[in-house]
N, C-alpha and C positions, 0 to 999 in steps of 0.2 A: 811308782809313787802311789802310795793309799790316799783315799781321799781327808785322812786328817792334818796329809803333809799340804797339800794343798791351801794356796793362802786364800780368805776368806778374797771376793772379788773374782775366782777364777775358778770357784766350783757350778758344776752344770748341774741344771740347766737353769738359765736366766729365761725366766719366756714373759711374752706378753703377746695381748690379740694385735693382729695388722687391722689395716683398716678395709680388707673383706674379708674379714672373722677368721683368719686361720690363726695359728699357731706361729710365732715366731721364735725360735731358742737360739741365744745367743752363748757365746763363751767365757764371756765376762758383761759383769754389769757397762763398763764403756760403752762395749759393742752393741749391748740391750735399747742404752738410751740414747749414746752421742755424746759431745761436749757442752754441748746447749745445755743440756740438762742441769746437771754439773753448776753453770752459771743461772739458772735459776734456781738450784738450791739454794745455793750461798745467799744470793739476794734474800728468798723467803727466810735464812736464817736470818741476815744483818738486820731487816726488818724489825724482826723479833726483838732482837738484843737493841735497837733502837729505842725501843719501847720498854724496856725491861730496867724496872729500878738497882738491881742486884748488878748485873750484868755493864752496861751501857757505862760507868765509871771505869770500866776496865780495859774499854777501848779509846782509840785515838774520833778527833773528833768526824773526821773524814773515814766514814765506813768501807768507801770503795778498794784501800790497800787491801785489808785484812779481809773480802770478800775474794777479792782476785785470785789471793792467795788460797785461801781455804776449796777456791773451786779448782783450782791449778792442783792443789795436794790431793781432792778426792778422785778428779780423773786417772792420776797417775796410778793409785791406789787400787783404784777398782776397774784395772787393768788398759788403762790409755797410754799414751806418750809422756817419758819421764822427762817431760818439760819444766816438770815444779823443779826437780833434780838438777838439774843442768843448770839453772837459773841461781836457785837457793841451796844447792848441794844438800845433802842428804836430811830427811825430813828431822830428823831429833826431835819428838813431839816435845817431850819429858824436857830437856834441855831449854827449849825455847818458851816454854809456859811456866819457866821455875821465877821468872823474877814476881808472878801473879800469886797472891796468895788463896788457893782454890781451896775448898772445902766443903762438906756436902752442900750447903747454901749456894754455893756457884757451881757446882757441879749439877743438882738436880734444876736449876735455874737454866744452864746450857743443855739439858739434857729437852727440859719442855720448850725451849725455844726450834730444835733444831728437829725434837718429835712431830713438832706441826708443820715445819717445813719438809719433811722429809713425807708426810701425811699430804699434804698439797704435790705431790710428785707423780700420780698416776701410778705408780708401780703396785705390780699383783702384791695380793697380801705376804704369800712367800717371798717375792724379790722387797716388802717393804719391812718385815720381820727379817731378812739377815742385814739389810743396811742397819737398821737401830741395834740390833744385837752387836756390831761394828761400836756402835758411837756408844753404847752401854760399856760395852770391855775399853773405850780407848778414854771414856771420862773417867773414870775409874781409875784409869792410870795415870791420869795426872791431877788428881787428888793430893794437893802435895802439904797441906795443914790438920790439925786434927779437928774436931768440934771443939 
């Protein structure tokens, strides 16, 4: 397997400092940070989209579903337990955000909501450059309006 087959979440090395300064490299980002993590992303995102004029009409008015969810599909993602899967069967990003009408307006509007939460996350600058590179390729693809 070359490392381009390799899906993003599961190429090494994920590292960060312990807490007596060594080196820790993990396999997957899961591994790196835990589940915990995961559920304070989300929060720091819904936070955002809370607050967010663009955004906040395009959610229900109870944050908590679409937070659970969003932490359940990035654990699995970046390489945890296929919990989200089993639950909700297979992710269809594309399929499930078709009834939203996205366009660069809501696209770069979820992109700075989720940049500052993912900035609020402790992670090394390389482990915080492939997650955004992640949510850069996956807004992108559910752009599904023109300007």
């Amino acid at each position: 397997m070359t490392s381009q087959s390799v899906p993003m979440g599961r190429q090494k090395p994920w590292v960060r400092i312990g807490p007596d300064s060594t080196e820790i490299v993990a396999d997957t980002l899961f591994e790196l940070v835990g589940p915990d993590w995961f559920d304070d992303l989300a929060g720091r995102f819904y936070d955002g989209v809370a607050e967010d004029p663009v955004l906040r009409p395009l959610y229900p008015d109870d944050l908590a579903g679409p937070a659970g969810r969003l932490a359940g599909f990035l654990c699995q993602y970046w390489g945890g337990p296929a919990d989200y899967s089993v639950e909700r069967g297979h992710p269809r990003l594309r399929m499930r955000h078709a009834p939203y009408v996205i366009g660069s307006v809501q696209r770069d509007a979820w992109l700075a909501c989720m940049s500052t939460a993912v900035a609020g996350g402790g992670l090394t600058r390389s482990a915080e450059s492939a997650v955004m590179e992640y949510f850069l390729n996956a807004a992108q693809h559910l752009v599904n309006a023109p300007d």
